[in-house]
N, CA, C and O atoms as a CHARMM CRD file, in Angstrom:
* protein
*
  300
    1    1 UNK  N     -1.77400 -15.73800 -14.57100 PROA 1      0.00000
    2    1 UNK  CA    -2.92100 -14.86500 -14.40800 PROA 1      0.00000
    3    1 UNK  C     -2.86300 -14.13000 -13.06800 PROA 1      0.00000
    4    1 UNK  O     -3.04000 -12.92100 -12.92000 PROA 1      0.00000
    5    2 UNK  N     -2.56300 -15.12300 -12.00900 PROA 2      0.00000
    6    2 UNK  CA    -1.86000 -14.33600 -10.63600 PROA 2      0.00000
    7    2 UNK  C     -1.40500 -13.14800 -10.74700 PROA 2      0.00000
    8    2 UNK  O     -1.75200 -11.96700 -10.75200 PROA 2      0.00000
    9    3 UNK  N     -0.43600 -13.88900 -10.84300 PROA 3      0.00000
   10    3 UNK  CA     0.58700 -12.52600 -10.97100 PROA 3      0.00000
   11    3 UNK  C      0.87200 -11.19600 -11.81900 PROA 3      0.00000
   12    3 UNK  O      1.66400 -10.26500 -11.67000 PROA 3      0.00000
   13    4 UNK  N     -0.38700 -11.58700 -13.04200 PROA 4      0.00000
   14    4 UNK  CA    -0.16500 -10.29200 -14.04000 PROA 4      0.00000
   15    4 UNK  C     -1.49200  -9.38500 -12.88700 PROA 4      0.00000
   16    4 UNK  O     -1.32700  -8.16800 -12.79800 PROA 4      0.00000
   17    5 UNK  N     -2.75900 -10.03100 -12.05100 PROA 5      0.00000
   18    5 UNK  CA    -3.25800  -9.25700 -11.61500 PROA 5      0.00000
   19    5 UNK  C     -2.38900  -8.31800 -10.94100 PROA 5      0.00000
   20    5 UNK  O     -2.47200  -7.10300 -11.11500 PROA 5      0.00000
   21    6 UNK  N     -1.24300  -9.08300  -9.88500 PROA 6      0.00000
   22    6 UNK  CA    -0.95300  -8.70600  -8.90800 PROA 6      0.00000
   23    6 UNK  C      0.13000  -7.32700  -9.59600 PROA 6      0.00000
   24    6 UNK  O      0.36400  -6.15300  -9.31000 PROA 6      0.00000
   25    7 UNK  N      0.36600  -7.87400 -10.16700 PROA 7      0.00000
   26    7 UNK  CA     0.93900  -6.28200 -10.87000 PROA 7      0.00000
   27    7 UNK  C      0.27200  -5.28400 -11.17300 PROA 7      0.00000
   28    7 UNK  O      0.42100  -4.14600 -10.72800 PROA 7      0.00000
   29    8 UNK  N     -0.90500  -5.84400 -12.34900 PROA 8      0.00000
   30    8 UNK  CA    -1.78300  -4.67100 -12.25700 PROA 8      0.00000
   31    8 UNK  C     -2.20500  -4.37500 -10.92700 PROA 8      0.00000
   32    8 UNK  O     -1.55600  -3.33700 -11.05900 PROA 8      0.00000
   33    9 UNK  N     -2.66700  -4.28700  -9.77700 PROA 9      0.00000
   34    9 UNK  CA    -2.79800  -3.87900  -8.28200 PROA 9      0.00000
   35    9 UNK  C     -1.45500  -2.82300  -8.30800 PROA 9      0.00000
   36    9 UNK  O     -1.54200  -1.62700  -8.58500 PROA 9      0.00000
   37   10 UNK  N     -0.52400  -3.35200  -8.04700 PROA 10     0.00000
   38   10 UNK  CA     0.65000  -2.57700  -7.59400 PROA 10     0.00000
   39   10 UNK  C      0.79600  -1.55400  -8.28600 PROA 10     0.00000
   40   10 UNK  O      1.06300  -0.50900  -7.69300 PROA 10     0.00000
   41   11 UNK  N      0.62600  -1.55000 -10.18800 PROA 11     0.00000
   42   11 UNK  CA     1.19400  -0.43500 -10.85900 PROA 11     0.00000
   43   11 UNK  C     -0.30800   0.64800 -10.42300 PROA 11     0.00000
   44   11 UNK  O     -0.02800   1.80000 -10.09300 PROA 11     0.00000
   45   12 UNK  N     -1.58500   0.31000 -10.43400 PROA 12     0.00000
   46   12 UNK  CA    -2.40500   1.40000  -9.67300 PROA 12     0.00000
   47   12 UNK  C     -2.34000   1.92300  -8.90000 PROA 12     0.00000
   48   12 UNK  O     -2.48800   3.14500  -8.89000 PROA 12     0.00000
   49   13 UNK  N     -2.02500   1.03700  -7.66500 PROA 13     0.00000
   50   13 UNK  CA    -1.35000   1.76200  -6.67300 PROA 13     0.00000
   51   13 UNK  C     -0.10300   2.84000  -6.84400 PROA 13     0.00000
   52   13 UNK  O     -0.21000   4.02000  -6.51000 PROA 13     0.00000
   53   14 UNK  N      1.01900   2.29600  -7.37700 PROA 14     0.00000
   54   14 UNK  CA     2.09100   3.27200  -7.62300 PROA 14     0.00000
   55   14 UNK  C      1.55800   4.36600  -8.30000 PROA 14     0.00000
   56   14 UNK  O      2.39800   5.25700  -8.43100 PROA 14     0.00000
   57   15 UNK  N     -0.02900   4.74300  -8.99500 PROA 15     0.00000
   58   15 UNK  CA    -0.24500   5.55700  -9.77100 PROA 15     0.00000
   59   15 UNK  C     -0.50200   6.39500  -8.71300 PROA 15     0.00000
   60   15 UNK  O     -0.13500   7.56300  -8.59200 PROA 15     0.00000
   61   16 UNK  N     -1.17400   5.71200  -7.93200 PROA 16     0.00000
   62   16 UNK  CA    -2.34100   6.60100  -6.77500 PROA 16     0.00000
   63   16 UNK  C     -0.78300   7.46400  -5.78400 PROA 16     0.00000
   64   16 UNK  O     -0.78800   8.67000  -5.53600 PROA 16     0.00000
   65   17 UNK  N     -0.18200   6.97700  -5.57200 PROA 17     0.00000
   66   17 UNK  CA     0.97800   7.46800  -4.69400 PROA 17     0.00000
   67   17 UNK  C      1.64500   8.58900  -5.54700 PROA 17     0.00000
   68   17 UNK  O      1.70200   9.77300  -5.21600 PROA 17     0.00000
   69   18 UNK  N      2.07900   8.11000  -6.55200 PROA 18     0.00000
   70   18 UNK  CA     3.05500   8.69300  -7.15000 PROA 18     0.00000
   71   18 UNK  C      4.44000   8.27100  -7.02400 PROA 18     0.00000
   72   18 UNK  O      5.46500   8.81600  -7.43500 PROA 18     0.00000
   73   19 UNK  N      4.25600   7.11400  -6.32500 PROA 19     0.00000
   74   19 UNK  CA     5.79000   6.88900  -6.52300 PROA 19     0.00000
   75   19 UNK  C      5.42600   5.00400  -6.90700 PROA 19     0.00000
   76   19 UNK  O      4.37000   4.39700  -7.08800 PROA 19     0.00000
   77   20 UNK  N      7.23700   4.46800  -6.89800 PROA 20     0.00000
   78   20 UNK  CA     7.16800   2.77800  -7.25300 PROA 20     0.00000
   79   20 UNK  C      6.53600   2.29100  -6.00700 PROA 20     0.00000
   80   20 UNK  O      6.93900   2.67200  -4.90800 PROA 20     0.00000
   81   21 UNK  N      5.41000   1.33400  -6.17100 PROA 21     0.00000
   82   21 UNK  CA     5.38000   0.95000  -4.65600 PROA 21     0.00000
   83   21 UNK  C      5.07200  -0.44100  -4.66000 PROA 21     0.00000
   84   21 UNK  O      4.44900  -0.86700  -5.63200 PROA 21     0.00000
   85   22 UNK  N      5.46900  -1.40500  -3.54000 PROA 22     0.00000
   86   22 UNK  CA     5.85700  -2.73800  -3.73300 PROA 22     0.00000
   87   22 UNK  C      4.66400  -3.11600  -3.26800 PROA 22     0.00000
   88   22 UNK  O      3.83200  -2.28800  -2.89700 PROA 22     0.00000
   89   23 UNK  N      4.45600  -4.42400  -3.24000 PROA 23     0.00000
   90   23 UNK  CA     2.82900  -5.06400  -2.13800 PROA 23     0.00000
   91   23 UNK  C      2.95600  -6.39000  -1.83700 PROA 23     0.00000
   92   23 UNK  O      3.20200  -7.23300  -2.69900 PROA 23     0.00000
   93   24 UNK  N      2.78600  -6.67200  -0.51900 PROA 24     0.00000
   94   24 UNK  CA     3.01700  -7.72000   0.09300 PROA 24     0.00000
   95   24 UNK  C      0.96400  -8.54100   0.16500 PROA 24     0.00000
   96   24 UNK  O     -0.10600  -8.04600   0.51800 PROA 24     0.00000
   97   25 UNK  N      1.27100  -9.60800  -0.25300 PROA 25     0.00000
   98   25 UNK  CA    -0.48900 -10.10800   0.60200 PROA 25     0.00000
   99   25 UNK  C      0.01100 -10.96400   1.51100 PROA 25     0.00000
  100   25 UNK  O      0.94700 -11.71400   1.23200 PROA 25     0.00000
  101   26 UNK  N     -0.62700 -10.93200   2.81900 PROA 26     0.00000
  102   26 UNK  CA    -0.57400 -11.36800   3.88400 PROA 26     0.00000
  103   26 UNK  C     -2.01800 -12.42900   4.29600 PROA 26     0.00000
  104   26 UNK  O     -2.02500 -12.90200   5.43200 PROA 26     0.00000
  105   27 UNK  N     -3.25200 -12.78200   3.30600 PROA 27     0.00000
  106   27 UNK  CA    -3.79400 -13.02600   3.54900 PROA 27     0.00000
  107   27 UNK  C     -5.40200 -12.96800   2.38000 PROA 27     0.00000
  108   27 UNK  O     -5.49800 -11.84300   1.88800 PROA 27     0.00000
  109   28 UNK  N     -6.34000 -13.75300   2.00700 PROA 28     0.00000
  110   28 UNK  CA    -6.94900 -13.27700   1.47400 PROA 28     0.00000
  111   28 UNK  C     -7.32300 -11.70100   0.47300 PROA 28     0.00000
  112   28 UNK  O     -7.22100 -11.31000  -0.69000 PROA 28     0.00000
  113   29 UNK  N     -7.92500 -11.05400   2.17600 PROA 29     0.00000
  114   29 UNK  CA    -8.24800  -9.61800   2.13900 PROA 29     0.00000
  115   29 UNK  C     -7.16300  -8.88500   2.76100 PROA 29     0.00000
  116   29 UNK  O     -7.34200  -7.71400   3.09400 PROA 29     0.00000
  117   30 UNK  N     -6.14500  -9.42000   2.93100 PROA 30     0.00000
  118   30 UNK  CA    -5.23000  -8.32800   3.84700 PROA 30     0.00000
  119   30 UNK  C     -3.74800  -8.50400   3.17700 PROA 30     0.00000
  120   30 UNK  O     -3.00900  -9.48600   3.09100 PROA 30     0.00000
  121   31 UNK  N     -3.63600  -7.35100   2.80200 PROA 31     0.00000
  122   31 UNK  CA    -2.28400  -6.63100   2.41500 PROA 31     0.00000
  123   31 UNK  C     -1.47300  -5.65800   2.57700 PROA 31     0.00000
  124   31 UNK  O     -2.03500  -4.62000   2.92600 PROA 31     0.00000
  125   32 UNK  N     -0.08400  -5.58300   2.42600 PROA 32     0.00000
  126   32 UNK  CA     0.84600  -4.82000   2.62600 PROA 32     0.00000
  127   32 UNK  C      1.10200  -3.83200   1.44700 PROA 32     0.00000
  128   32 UNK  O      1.44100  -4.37400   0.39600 PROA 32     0.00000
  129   33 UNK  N      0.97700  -2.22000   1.44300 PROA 33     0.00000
  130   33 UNK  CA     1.46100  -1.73700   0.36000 PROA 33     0.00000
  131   33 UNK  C      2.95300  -1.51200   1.62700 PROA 33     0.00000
  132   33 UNK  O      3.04300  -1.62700   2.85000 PROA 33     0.00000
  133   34 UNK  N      4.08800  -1.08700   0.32700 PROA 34     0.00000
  134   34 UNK  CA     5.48900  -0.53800   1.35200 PROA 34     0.00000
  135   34 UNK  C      6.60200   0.24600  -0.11300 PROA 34     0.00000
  136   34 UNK  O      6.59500  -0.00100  -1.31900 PROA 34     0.00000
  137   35 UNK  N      7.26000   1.00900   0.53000 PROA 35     0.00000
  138   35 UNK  CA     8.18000   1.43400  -0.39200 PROA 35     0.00000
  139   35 UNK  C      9.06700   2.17500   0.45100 PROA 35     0.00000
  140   35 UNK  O      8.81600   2.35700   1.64300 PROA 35     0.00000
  141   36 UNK  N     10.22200   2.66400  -0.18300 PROA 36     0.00000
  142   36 UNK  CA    11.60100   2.52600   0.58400 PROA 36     0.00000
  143   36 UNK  C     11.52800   4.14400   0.97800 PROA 36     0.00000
  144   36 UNK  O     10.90500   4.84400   0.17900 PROA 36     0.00000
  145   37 UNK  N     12.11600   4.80200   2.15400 PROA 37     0.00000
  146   37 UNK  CA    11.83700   5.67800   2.47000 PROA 37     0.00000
  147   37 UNK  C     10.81900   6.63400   3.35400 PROA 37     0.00000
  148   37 UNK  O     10.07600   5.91200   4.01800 PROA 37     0.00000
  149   38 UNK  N     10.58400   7.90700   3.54600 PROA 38     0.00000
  150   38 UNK  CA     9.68100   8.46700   4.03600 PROA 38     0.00000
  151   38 UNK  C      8.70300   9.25800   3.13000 PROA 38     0.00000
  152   38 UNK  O      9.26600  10.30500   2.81100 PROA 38     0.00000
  153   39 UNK  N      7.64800   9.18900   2.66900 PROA 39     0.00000
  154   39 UNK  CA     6.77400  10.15500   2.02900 PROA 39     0.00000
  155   39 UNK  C      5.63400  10.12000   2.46500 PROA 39     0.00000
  156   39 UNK  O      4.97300   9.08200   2.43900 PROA 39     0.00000
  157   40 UNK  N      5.15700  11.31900   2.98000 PROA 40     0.00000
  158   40 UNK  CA     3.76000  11.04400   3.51500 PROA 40     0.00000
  159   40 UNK  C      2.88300  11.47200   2.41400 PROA 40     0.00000
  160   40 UNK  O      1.74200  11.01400   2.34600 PROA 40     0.00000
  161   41 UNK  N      3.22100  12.12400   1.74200 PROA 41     0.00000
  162   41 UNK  CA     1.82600  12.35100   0.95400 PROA 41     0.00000
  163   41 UNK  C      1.39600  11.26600   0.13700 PROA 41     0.00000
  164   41 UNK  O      0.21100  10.97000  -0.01700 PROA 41     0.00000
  165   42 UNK  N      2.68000  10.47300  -0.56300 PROA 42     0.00000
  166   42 UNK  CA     2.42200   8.65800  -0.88800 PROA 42     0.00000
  167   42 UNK  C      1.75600   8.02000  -0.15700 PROA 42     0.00000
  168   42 UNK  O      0.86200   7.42600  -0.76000 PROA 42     0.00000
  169   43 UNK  N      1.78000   7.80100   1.28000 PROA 43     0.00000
  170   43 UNK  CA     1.17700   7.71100   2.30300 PROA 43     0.00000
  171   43 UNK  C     -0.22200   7.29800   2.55900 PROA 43     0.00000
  172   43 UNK  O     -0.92700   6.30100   2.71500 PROA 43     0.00000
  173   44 UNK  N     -0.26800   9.34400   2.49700 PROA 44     0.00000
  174   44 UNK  CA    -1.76800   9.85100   2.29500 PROA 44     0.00000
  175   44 UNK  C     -2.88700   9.15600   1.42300 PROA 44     0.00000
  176   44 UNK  O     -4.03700   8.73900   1.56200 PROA 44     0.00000
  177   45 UNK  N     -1.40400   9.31500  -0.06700 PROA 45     0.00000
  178   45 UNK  CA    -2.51000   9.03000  -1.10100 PROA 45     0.00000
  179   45 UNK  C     -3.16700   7.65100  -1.21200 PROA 45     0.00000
  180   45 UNK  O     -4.27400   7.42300  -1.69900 PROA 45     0.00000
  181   46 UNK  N     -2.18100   6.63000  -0.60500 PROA 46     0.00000
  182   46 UNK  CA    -2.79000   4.98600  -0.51800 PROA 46     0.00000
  183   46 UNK  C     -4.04300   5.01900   0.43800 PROA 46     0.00000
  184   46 UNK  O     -5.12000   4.52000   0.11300 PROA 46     0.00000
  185   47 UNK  N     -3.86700   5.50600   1.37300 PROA 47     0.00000
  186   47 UNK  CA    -4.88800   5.85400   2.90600 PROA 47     0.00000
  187   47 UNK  C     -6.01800   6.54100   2.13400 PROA 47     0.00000
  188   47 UNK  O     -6.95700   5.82700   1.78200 PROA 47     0.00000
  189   48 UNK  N     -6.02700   7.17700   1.98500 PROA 48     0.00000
  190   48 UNK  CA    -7.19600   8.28900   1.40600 PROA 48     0.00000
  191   48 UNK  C     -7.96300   6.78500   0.17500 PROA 48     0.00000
  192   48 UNK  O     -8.95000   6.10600   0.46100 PROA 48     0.00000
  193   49 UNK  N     -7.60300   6.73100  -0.37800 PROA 49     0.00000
  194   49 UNK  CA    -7.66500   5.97500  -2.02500 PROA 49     0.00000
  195   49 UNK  C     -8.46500   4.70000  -1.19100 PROA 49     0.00000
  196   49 UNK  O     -9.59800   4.43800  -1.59600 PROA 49     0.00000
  197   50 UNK  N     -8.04400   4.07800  -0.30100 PROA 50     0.00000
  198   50 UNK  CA    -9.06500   3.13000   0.39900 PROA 50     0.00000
  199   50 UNK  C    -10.16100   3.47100   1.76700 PROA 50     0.00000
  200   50 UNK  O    -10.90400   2.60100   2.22400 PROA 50     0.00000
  201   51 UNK  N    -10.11100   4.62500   2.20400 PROA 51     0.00000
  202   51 UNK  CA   -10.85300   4.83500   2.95100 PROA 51     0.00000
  203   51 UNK  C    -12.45900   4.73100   2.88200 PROA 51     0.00000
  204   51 UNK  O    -13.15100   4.38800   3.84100 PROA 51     0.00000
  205   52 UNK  N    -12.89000   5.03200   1.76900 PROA 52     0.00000
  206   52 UNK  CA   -14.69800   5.10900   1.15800 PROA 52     0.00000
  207   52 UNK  C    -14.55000   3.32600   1.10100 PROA 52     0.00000
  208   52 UNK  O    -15.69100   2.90200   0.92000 PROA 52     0.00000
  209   53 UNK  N    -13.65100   2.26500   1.18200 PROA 53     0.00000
  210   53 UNK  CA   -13.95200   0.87200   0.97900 PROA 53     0.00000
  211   53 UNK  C    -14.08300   0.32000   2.41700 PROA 53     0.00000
  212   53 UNK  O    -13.78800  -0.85500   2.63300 PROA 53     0.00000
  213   54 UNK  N    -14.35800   0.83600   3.04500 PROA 54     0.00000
  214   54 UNK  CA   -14.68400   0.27800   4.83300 PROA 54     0.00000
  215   54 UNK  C    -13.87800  -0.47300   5.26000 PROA 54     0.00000
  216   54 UNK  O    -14.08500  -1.33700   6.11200 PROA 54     0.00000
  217   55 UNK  N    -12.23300  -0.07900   4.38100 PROA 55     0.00000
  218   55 UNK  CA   -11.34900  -1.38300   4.78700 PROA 55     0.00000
  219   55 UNK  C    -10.93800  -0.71500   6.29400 PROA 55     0.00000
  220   55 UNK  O    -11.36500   0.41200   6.54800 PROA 55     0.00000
  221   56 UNK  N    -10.07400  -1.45600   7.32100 PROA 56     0.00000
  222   56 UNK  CA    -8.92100  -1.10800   8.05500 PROA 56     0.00000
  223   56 UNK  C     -8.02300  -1.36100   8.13500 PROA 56     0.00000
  224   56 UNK  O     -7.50000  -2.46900   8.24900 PROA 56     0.00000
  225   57 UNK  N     -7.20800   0.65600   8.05000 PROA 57     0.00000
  226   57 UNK  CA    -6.11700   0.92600   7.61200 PROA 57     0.00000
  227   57 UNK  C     -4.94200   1.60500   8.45500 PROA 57     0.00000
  228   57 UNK  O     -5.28700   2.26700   9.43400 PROA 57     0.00000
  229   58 UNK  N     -3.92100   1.52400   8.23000 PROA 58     0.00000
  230   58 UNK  CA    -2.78500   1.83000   8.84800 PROA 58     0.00000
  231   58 UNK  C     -2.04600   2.05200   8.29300 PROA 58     0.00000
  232   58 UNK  O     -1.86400   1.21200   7.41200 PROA 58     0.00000
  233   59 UNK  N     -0.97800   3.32900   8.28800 PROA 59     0.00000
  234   59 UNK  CA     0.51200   3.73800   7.83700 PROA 59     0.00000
  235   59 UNK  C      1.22900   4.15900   8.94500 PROA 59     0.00000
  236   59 UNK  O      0.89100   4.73600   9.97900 PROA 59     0.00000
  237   60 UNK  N      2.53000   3.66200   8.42200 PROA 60     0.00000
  238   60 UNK  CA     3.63500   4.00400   9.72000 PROA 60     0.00000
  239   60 UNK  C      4.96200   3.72900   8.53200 PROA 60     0.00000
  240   60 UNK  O      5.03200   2.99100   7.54800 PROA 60     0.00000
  241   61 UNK  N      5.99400   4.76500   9.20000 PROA 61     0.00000
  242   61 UNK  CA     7.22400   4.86900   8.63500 PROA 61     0.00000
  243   61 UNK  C      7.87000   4.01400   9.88200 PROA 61     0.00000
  244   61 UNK  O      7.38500   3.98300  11.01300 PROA 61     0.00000
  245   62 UNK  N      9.03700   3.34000   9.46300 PROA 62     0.00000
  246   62 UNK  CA    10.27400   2.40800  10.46800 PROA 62     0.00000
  247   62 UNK  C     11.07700   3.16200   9.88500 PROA 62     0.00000
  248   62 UNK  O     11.22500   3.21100   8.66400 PROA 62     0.00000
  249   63 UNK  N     11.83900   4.00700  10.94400 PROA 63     0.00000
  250   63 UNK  CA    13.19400   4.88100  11.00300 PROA 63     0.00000
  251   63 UNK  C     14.30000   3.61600  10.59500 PROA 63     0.00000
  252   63 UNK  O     15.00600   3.67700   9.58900 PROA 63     0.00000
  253   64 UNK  N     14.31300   2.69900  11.36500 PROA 64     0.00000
  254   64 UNK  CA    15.39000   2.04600  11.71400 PROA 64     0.00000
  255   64 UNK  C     15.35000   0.89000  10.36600 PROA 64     0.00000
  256   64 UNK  O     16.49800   0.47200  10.21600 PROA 64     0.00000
  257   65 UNK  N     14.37700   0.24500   9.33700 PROA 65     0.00000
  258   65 UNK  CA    14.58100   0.05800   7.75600 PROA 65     0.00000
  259   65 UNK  C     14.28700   1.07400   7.16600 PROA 65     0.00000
  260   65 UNK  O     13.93500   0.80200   6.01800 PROA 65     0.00000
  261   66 UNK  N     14.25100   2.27700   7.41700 PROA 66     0.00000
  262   66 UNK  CA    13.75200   3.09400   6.48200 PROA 66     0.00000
  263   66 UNK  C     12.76400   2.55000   5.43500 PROA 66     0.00000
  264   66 UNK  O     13.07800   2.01800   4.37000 PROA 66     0.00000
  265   67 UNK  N     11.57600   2.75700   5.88100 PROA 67     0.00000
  266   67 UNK  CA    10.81300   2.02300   4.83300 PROA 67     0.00000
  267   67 UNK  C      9.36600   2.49100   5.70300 PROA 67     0.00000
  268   67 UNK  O      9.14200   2.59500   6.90900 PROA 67     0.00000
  269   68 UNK  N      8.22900   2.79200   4.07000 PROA 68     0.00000
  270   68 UNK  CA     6.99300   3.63600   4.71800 PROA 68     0.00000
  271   68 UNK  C      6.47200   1.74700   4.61500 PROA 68     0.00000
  272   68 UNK  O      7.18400   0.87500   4.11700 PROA 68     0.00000
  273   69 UNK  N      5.27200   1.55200   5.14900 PROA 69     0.00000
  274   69 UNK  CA     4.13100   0.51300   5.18200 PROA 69     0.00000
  275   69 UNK  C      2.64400   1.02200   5.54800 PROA 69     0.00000
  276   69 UNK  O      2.30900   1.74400   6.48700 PROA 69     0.00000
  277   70 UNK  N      1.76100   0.37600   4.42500 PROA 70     0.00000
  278   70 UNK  CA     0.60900   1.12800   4.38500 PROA 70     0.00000
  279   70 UNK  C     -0.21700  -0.37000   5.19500 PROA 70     0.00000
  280   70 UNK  O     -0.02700  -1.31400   4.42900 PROA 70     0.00000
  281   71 UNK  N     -0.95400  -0.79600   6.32900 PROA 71     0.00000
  282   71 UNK  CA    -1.62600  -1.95600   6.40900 PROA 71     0.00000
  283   71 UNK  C     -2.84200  -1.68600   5.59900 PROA 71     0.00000
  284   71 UNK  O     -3.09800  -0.51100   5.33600 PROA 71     0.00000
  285   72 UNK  N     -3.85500  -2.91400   5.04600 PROA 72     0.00000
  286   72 UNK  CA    -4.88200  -2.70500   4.60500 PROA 72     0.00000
  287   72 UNK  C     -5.46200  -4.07700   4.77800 PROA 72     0.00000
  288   72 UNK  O     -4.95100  -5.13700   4.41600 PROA 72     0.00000
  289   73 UNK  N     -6.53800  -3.90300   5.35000 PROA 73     0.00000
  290   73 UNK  CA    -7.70900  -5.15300   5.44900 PROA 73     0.00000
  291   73 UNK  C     -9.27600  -4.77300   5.40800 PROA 73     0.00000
  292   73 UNK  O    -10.03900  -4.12500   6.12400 PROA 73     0.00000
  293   74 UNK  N     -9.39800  -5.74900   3.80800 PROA 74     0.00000
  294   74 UNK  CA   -10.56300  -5.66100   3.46900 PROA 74     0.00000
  295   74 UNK  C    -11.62400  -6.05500   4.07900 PROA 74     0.00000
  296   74 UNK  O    -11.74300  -7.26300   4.28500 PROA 74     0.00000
  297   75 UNK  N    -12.66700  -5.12900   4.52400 PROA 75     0.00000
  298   75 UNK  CA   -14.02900  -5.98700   4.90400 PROA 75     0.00000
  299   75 UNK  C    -14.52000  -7.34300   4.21800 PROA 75     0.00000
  300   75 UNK  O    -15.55900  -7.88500   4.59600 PROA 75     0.00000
C-alpha cells in the first residue's frame, strides 16, 4: 500500500514537471523530488505546484552530479 502511494506521488509529480521524476522522503513531511539533468521549467513546475501549500521550498541544480533537486517540507 506504501509503495503503490508512493508511486502514485511521483507519477503526479512527473505529470506536473513534465518530465520522469524520482522522490526521495527524508522524513515524515519532508521530501526530495530530483531528476537527472538541468530543466528549469520542471523545476518551476514542482516549485510553483507547492507553493499555495505553505510548504518550504527549494531547487538547485549540482553541476558536478548533474542532477536538478527540488527540497520540500510540509507544514
Amino acid at each position: 500500500m506504501k509503495t503503490q502511494r508512493i508511486n502514485q506521488v511521483k507519477q503526479m509529480i512527473s505529470t506536473v514537471a513534465g518530465i520522469n521524476v524520482d522522490m526521495s522522503i527524508r522524513d515524515t513531511k519532508a521530501f526530495t523530488f530530483h531528476f537527472e539533468g538541468q530543466n528549469a521549467k520542471a523545476m518551476n513546475n514542482i516549485i510553483n505546484f507547492f507553493k499555495s501549500s505553505n510548504a518550504m521550498i527549494e531547487g538547485l541544480y549540482d553541476q558536478e552530479i548533474d542532477s536538478t533537486m527540488i527540497f520540500v517540507d510540509v507544514a
